[in-house]
C-alpha positions in Angstrom: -26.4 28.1 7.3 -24.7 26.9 10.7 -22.7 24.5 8.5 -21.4 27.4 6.0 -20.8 29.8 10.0 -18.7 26.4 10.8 -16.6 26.6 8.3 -15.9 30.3 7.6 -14.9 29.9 11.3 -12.4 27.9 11.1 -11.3 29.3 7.7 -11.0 32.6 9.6 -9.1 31.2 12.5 -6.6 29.6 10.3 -6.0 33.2 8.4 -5.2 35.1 11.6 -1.6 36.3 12.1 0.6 34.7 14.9 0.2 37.6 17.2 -4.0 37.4 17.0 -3.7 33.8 17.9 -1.3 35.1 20.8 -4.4 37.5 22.1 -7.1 34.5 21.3 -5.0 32.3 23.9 -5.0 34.9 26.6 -8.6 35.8 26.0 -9.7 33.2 28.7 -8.0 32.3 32.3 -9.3 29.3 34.1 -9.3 28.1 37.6 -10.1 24.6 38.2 -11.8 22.6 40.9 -13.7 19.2 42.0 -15.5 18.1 44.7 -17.0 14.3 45.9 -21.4 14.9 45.7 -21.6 11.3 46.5 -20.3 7.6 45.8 -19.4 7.4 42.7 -20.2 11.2 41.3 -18.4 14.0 41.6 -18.7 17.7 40.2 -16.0 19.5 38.0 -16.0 23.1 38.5 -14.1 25.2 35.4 -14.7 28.8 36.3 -13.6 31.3 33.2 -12.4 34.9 33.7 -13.2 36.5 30.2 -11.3 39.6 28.8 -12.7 42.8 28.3 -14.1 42.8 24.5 -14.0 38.9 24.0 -17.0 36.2 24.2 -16.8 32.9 24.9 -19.5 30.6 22.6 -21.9 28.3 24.8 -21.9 24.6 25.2 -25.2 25.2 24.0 -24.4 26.7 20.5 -26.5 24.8 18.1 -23.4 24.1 16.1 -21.7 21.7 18.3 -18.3 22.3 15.7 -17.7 25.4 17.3 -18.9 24.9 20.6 -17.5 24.8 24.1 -16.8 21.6 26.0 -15.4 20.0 29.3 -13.3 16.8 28.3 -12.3 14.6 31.0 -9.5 12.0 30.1 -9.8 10.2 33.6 -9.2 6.4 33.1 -13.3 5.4 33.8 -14.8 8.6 34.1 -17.8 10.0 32.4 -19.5 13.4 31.8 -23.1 12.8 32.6 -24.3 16.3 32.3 -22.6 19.9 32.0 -24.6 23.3 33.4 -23.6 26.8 32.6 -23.5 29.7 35.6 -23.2 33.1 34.2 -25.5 35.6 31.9 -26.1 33.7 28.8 -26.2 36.1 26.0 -27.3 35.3 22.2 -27.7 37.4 19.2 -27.7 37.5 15.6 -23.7 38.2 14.6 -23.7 40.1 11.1 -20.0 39.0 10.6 -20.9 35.5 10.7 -24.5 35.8 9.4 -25.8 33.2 12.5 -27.2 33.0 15.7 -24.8 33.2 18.1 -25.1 32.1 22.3 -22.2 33.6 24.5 -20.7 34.7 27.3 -19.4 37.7 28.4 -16.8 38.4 31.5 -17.0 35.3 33.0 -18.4 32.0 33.0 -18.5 28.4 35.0 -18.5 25.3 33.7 -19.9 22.7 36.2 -19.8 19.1 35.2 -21.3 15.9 36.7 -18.7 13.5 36.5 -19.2 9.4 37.4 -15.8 7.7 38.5 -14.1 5.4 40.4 -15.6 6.2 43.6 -11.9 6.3 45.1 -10.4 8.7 42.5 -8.4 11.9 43.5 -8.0 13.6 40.8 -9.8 14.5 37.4 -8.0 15.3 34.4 -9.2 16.9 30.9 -9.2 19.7 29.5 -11.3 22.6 28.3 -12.1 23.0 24.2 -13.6 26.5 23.4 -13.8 29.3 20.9 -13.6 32.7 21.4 -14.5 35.8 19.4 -13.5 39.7 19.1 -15.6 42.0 16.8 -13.9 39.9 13.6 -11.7 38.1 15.0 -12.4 34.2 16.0 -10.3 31.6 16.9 -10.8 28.9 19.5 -8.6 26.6 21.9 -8.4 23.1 21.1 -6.9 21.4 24.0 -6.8 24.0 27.6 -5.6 20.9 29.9 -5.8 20.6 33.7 -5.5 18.9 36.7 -8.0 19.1 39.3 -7.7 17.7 42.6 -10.7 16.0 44.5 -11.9 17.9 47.7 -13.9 15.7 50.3 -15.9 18.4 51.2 -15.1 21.5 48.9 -13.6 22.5 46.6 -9.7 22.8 45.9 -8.3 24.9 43.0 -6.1 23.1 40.2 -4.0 25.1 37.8 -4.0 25.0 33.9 -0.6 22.7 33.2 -1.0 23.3 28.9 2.2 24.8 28.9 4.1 22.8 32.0 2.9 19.7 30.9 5.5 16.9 32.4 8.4 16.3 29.5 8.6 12.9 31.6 5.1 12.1 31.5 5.7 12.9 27.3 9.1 11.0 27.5 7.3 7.6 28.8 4.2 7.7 26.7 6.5 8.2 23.6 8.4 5.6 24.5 5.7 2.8 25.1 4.6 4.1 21.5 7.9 3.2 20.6 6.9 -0.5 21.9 3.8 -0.7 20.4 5.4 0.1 16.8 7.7 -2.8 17.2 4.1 -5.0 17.0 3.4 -4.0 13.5 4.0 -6.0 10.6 5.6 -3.5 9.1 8.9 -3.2 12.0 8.7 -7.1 13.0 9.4 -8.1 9.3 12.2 -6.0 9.0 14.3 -7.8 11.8 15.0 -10.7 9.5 16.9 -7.9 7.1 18.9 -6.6 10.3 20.1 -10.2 10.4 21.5 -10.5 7.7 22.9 -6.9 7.0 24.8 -7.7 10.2 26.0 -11.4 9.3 27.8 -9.8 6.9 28.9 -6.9 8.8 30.2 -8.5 12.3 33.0 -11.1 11.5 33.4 -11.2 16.0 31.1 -10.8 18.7 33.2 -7.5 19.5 32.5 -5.7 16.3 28.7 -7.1 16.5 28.5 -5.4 19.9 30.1 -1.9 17.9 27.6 -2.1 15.3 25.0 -2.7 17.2 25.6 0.4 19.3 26.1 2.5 15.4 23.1 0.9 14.6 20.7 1.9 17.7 22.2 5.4 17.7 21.4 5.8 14.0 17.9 4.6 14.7 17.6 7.2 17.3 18.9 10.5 15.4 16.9 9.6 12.6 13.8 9.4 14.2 14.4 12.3 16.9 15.7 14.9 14.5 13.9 14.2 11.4 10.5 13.8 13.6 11.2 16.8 15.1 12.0 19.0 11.9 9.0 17.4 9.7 6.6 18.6 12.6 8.0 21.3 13.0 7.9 22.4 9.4 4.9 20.7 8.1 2.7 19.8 11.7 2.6 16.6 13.4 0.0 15.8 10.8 2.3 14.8 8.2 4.2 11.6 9.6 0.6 9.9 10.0 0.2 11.5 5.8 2.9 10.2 4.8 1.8 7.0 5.5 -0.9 7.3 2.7 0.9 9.1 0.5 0.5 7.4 -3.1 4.4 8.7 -4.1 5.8 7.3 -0.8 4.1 3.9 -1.1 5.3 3.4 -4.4 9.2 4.3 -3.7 8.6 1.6 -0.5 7.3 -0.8 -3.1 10.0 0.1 -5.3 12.9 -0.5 -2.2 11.2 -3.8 -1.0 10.9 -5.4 -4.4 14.9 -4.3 -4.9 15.6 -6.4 -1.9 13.7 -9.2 -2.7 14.8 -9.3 -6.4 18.7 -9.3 -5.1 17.8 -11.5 -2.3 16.9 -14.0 -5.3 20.6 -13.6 -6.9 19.9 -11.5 -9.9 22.2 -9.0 -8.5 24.0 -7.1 -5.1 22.9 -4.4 -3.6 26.1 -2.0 -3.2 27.1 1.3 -2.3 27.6 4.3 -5.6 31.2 4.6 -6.2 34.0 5.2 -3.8 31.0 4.7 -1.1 31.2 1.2 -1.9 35.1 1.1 -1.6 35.0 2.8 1.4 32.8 0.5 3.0 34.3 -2.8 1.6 38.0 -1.8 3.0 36.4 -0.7 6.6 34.2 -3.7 6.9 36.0 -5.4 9.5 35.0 -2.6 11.6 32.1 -2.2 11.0 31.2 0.7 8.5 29.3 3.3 10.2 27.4 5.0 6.9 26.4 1.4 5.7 24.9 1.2 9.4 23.6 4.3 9.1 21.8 3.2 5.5 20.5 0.5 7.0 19.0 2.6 10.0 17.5 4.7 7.6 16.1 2.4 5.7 13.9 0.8 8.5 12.9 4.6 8.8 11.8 5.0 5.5 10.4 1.8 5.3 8.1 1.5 8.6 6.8 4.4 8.5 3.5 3.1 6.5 2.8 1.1 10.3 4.6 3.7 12.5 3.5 6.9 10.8 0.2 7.1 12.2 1.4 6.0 15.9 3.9 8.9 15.4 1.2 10.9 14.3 -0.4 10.7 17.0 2.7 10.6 19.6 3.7 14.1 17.9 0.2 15.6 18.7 0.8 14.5 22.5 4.2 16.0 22.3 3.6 19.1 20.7 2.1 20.2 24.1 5.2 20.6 25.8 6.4 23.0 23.7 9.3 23.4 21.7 11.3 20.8 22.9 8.2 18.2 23.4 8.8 16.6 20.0 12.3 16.5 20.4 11.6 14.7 24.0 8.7 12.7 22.4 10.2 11.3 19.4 13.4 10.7 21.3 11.7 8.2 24.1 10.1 6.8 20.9 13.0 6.1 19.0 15.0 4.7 22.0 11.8 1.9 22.6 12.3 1.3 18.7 16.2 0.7 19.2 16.3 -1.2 22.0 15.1 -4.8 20.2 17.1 -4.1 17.4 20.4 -3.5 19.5 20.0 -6.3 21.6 19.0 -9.0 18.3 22.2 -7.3 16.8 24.4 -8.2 19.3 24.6 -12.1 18.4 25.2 -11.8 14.2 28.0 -14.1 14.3 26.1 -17.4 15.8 24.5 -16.7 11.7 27.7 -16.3 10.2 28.7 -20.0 12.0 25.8 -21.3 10.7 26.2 -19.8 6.8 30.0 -21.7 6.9 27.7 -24.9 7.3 26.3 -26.1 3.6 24.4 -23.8 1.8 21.4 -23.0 3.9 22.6 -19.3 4.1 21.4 -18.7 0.9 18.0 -20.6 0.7 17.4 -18.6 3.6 18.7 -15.4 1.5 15.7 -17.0 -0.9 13.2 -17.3 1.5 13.9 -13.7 2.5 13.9 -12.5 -1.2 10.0 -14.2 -1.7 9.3 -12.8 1.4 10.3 -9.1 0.5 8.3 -9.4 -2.5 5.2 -10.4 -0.9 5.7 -7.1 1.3 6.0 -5.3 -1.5 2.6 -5.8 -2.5 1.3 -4.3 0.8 3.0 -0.9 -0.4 1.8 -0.6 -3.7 -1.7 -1.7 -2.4 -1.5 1.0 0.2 -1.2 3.5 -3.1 -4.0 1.4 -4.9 -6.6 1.5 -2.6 -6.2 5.5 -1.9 -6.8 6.2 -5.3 -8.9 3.7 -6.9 -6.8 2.3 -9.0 -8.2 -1.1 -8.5 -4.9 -2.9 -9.8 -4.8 -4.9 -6.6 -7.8 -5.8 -5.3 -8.2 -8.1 -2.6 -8.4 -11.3 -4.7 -5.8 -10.1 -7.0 -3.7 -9.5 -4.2 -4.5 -12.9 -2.0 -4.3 -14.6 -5.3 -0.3 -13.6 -5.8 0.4 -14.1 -2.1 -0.6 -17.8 -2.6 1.6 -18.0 -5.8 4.7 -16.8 -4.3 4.5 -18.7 -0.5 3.4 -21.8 -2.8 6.9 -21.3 -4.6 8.8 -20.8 -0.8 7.3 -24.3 0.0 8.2 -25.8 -2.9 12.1 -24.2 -3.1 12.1 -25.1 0.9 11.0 -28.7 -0.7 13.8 -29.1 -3.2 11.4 -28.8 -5.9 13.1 -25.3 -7.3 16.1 -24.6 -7.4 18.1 -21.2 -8.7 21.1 -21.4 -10.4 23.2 -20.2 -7.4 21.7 -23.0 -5.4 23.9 -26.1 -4.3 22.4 -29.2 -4.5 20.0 -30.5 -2.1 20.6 -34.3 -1.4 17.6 -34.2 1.0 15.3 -32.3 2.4 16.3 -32.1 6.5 14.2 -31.7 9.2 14.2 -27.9 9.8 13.3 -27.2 6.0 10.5 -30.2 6.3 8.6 -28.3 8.8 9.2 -24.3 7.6 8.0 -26.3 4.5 4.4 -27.0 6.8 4.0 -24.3 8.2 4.6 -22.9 4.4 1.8 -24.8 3.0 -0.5 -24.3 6.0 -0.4 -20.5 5.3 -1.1 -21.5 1.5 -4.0 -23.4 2.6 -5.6 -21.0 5.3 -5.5 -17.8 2.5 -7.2 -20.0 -0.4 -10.6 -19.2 1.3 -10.2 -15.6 1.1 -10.4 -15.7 -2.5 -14.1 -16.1 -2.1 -14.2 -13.3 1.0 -13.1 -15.4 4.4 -11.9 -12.9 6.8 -8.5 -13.7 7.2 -7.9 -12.3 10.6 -4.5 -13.3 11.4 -3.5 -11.1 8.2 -6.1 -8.9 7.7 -3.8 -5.8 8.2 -1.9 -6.8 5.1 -4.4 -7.6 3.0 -6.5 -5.1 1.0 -10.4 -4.1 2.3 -13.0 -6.4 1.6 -14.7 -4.0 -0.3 -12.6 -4.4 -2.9 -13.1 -7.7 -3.5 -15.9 -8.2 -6.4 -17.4 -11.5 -5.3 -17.5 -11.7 -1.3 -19.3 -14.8 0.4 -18.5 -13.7 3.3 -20.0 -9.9 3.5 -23.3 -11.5 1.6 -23.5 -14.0 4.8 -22.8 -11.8 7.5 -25.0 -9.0 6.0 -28.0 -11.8 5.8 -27.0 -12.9 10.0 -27.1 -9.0 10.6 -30.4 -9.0 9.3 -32.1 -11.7 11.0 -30.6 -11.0 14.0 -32.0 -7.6 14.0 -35.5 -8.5 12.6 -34.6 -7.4 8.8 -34.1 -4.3 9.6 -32.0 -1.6 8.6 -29.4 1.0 9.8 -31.6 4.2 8.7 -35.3 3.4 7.2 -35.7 6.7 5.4 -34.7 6.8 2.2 -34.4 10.4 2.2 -31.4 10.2 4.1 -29.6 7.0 2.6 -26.0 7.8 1.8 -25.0 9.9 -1.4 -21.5 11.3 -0.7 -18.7 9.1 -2.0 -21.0 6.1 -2.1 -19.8 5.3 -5.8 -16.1 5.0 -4.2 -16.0 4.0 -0.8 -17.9 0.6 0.4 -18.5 -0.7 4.1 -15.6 -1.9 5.7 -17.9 -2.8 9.2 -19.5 -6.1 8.9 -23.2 -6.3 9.3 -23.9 -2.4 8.6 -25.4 -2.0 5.3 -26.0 1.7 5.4 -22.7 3.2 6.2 -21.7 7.0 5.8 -18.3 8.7 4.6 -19.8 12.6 5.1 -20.1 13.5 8.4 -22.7 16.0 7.2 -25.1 13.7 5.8 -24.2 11.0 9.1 -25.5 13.9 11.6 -28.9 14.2 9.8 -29.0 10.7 9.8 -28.8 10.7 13.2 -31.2 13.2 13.8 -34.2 11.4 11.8 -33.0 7.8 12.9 -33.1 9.2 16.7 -29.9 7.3 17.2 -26.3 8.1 18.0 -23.9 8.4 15.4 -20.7 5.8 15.3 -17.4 8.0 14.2 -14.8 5.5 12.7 -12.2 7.6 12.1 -10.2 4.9 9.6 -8.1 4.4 6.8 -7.3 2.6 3.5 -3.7 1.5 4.4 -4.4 1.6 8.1 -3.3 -2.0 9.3 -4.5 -1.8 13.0 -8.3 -0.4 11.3 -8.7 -3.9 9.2 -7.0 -5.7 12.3 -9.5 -4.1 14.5 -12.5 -4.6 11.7 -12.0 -8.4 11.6 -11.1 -9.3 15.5 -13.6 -7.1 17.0 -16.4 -5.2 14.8 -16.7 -8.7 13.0 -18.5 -10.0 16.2 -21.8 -11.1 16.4 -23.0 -8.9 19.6 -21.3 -6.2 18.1 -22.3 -6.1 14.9 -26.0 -6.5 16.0 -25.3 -3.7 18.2 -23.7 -1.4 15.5 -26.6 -2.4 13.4 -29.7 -1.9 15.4 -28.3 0.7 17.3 -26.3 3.4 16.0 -25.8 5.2 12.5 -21.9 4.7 11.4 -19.9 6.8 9.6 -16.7 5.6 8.3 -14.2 9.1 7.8 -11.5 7.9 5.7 -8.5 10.2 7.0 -6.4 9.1 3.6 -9.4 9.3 0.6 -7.5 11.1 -1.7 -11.0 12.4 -3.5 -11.0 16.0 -4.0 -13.7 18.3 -2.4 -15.2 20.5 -4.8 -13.3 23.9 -4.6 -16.3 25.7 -2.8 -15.2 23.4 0.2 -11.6 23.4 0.6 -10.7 25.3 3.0 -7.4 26.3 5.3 -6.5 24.4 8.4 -6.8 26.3 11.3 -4.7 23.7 13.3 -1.3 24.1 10.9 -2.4 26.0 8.6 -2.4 23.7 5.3 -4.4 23.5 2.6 -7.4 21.4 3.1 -8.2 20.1 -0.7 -9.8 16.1 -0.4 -11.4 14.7 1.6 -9.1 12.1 3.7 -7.3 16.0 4.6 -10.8 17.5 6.1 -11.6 13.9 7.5 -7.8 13.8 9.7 -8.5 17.7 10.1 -11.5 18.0 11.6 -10.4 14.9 13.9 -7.5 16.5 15.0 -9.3 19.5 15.7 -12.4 18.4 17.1 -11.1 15.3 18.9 -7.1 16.0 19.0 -6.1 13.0 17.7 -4.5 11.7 15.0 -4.3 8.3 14.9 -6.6 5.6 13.2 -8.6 3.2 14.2 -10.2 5.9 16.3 -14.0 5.5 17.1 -15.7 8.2 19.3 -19.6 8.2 19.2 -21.4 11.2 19.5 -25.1 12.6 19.8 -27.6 14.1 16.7 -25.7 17.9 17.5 -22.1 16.1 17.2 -21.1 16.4 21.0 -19.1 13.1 22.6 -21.6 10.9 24.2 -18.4 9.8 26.7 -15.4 11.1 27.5 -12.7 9.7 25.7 -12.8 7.5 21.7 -11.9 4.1 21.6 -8.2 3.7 19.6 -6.6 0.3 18.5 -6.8 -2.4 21.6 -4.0 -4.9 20.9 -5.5 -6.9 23.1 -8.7 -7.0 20.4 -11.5 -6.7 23.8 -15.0 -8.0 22.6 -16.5 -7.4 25.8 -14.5 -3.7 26.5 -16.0 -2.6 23.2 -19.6 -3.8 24.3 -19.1 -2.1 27.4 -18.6 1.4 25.5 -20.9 0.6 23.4 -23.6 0.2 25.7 -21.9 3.0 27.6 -22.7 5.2 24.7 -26.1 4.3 24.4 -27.1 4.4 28.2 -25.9 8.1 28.2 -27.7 9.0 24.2 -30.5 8.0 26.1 -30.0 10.0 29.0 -29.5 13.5 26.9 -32.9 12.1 24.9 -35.0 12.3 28.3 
């Protein structure tokens, strides 16, 4: 029954008018405060001033969905322990047909918090829900600041609404950085090369179009950022990225490019478009700029979408003008690199004038494009279960075509547009190595080798029907952990989506994809539950999964310690009809189940972004303060640490 009160909740929160929402938000004020107990601890004080005909639900609610909470966001600090001060009421509430526990009038929150023992101030933010006869709707992110008083306490205000536009501004913009990592962005700089070989004859129109180019880049992402959240929530750039129709037309665009890269045809402008451009090429054409700005757009966004996702969440709290802010600071990061690579074009067009290298690198490019390609249409594949492209399908056409980009850098094929190769120079002679090596280190994948270095691209292993690999590293997670398994009852093995989904975290043999069924799991196993919020076309998930979660300490630990439960935020199954539902958060239809997966993250844990891993005790609270997101700097011994982090305080909460 507290499942069905969860989500009739939320249904009913997403149904209210604007102006109720209005009301719900003024239904609690807060005052904030903190204050040093001793070395290393410190209390939080959140002290709530409740509106006449309002109540505030309990931390205690046995529903930990619609609960309160304190969240502290401190780099290094940890909630150990929250108590409630105030006149704790509970009753049975007809409207939702459950027990309730509440508050009425006022409240204080007072947390134990462990941190730096020099820190001075505490941020986080309070999480509640609030009800009025029928009405219920609930806060997701009420953020402060609170200031550390030696010896009392000193009050902090709520900053939700004055949150810093620069502090938005810079953490949009190292997003912006961060993009530039992904496959997806880096292997489109080869493409700007040679759009702008053709474009900029002299450094001084290189140095115009590179200006058109990185002010393109920035109106495109600022304004059509800030319209699609605006219209649609900042939920649907990180969609979008899954989205089977927008995968395909990717595919479709990269395997154009590669196919005219080859020499079957040019790529031109419709029309008088294509006049226009030819007869203003010397300076520099700004709508074939433009076209090519858009284009990295369109293209990226299956690496940058969920960053932006997430980065539009962030911005969203300063208002209106946030995303505008945010996605600007993000664009400009983004446009930066390719401005600066732009501004030398015509060292390549000295170099094309030289023999005919130009075009086996125009080759090279075109093979390339149409090993990209793949990753699009796989992106579609693996949301649905089409199983077209499994991973030894896919590996297996990977090692055809960079076989054929060593052998054409070889002399070996040549294309009728190709001059003749006397001799193979030095240059080609080692791209041709380094070719070959590539061949050489994907061959073992076929039978289910990890593949680190290019594990983003590639397919789950899940996919792949015979896997060595998995069958070995199941056996070591085994033995290492006496035989045993994740959960021993069979009662509560995994039944949701089981005949679809497989486990993409080495050494855990009984993985989830329901939260429901994880959080009974939990509660019989007597163990804390794993929340790996991930995705079928998320690279940094499978980058994460090989460099990290493939570890021997940490699989043994995920194993023997925790129940898992992989939420695919892009499963494209649908939920039966008696559990769809309306966002409360933007007010979309909730119909499968990667939506109620990326939902009830943003909602619960205002993110959304994947890899995101957040464990959390048998009632579904956060055993520490903050999740664990993508590391680029792939942290064995960080991820222990929060691991054993986790554990120390499940255990705590158990005594």
């Amino acid at each position: 029954m507290k499942y069905l009160y969860a989500l009739l909740a939320w249904a009913m929160v997403a149904a209210l008018p604007a102006r109720a929402q209005d009301a719900s938000e003024k239904a609690v004020s807060w005052q904030y405060s903190a204050e040093k107990k001793d070395a290393g601890t410190f209390l939080l004080h959140a002290k709530g001033t409740i509106e006449d005909g309002w109540i505030l639900f309990s931390t205690t609610m046995p529903d930990t969905s619609v609960n309160s909470r304190l969240v502290v966001n401190t780099k290094g600090a940890t909630i150990t322990g929250i108590q409630e001060e105030g006149k704790l009421e509970s009753r049975h509430d007809s409207v939702l047909d459950a027990e309730v526990r509440y508050f009425e009038h006022s409240v204080e929150l007072v947390a134990t918090v462990k941190a730096n023992d020099s820190s001075t101030v505490l941020k986080g933010s309070v999480q509640y829900m609030v009800m009025k006869g029928a009405e219920v709707s609930s806060v997701i992110d009420n953020a402060f600041v609170a200031t550390v008083a030696g010896g009392g306490a000193a009050t902090a205000a709520d900053d939700t609404s004055n949150k810093s536009l620069w502090w938005i501004f810079l953490a949009c913009f190292g997003g912006g950085f961060l993009a530039l990592l992904t496959p997806c962005v880096y292997s489109l700089i080869p493409i700007t090369v040679g759009f702008f070989t053709k474009r900029s004859p002299t450094r001084a129109i290189g140095i115009r179009n590179a200006f058109f180019y990185s002010i393109s880049i920035i109106v495109i992402y600022t304004f059509l950022g800030f319209l699609i959240t605006r219209i649609f929530g900042p939920g649907a750039l990180n969609a979008l990225s899954s989205n089977a129709m927008a995968n395909l037309i990717f595919f479709a665009i990269f395997l154009l490019f590669g196919i005219s890269f080859l020499g079957a045809f040019e790529l031109t402008l419709p029309g008088s478009w294509s006049n226009a451009a030819d007869s203003k090429a010397s300076a520099g054409n700004f709508g074939g700029i433009f076209f090519m700005a858009l284009t990295l757009a369109i293209v990226s966004f299956s690496c940058t979408g969920p960053i932006i996702g997430n980065l539009l969440v962030l911005a969203s709290k300063g208002g209106v003008i946030g995303p505008l802010v945010g996605m600007f600071g993000f664009s400009l990061a983004l446009a930066i690199p390719f401005s600066l690579f732009a501004l030398f074009p015509s060292m390549l067009n000295k170099l094309g004038k030289s023999g005919g290298w130009l075009n086996a690198v125009k080759v090279v490019l075109g093979l390339l494009e149409l090993a990209l390609a793949l990753k699009f249409f796989s992106n579609a594949d693996m949301a649905y279960h089409w199983h077209l492209l499994d991973r030894e399908v896919f590996l297996s056409l990977w090692i055809v075509l960079f076989s054929i980009t060593g052998f054409y850098l070889l002399g070996k094929i040549k294309f009728s547009h190709d001059s003749d190769l006397p001799y193979v120079s030095i240059p080609r002679l080692f791209f041709a190595i380094v070719t070959f090596t590539f061949v050489v280190y994907m061959v073992p994948g076929l039978w289910g080798a990890p593949l680190k270095g290019i594990s983003g691209f590639l397919p789950h292993e899940g996919s792949q029907d015979f896997n060595l690999h998995r069958e070995l590293t199941n056996l070591t997670a085994k033995i290492g952990s006496g035989g045993g398994t994740a959960v021993s009852d069979n009662t509560i093995k995994p039944k949701k989506y089981t005949d679809i989904l497989e486990s993409e975290i080495p050494g855990v043999e009984t993985l989830f994809f329901d939260y429901q069924e994880a959080i009974a799991a939990s509660k019989a196993a007597h163990k804390p539950l794993m929340l790996d919020f991930t995705g079928h076309s998320c690279v940094n998930c499978r980058k994460f999964e090989k460099s990290v979660l493939s570890d021997p300490q940490v699989m043994k630990v995920l194993h023997d310690d925790f129940i898992v439960a992989s939420l695919y935020t892009d499963e494209k199954t649908e939920l039966p009809e008696s559990e769809q539902y309306v966002s409360k958060l933007d007010g979309t239809n909730v119909k499968n189940v990667g939506q109620s997966n990326a939902d009830f993250e943003a909602v619960h844990f205002n993110r959304n972004s994947q890899p995101y891993y957040i464990p959390v005790d048998g009632e579904g609270s956060p055993l520490v303060s903050a999740g664990y997101g993508y590391d680029p700097k792939e942290n064995v011994a960080a991820f222990l640490a929060y691991l054993e982090s986790a554990k120390a305080e499940y255990k705590k909460r158990g005594k």
